[in-house]
C-alpha positions, -999 to +999 in steps of 0.1 A: +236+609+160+243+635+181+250+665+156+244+692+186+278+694+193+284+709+163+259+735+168+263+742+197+257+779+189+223+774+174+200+752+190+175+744+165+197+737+139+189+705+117+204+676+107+201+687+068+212+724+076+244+731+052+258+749+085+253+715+103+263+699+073+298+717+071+306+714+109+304+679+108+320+678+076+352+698+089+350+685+126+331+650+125+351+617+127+343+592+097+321+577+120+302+610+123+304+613+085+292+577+079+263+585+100+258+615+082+257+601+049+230+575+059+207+596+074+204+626+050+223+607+019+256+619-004+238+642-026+221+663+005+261+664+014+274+670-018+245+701-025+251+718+009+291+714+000+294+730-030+265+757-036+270+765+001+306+769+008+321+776+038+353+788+053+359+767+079+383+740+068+421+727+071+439+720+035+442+684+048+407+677+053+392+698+032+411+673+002+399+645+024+365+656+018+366+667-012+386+638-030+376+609-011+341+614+010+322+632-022+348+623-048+343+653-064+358+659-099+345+693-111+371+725-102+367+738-074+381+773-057+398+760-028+397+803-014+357+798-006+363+769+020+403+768+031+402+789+069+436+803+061+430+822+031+417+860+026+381+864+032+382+892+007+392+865-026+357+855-026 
């Protein structure tokens, strides 16, 4: 897979990064995410997505993610990875 245009900004970023992890995440098709899955596995994912969180996602996908890719059930503060809130809330 070719995760490097994702990181595009840091050229030795790896594949398990939660950076890398997050760009695909947010900006991957499911066929980058499926790919993603199988070569680092869901809970590499899931880890990097919640005790790393980033602010780089849309409402939309971010629930996409979050409800369907990891099927996540704990709470979760939407403020620490929706683009469009304050930066300050967190």
């Amino acid at each position: 897979m070719n995760y490097q245009k994702y990181t595009w900004y840091n050229r030795g970023a790896k594949i398990d990064n939660p950076e890398t992890i997050h760009q695909i995440m947010s900006l991957g098709g499911l066929d980058e995410i499926r790919m993603l899955k199988q070569e680092i596995g869901i809970e590499k994912i899931r880890e990097a997505y919640l005790q790393h969180p980033k602010k780089i996602y849309s409402r939309p996908v971010f629930m996409f993610i979050n409800n369907y890719i990891l099927n996540n059930q704990e709470p979760i503060d939407e403020r620490k990875y929706l683009k469009n809130t304050a930066r300050n809330c967190i």
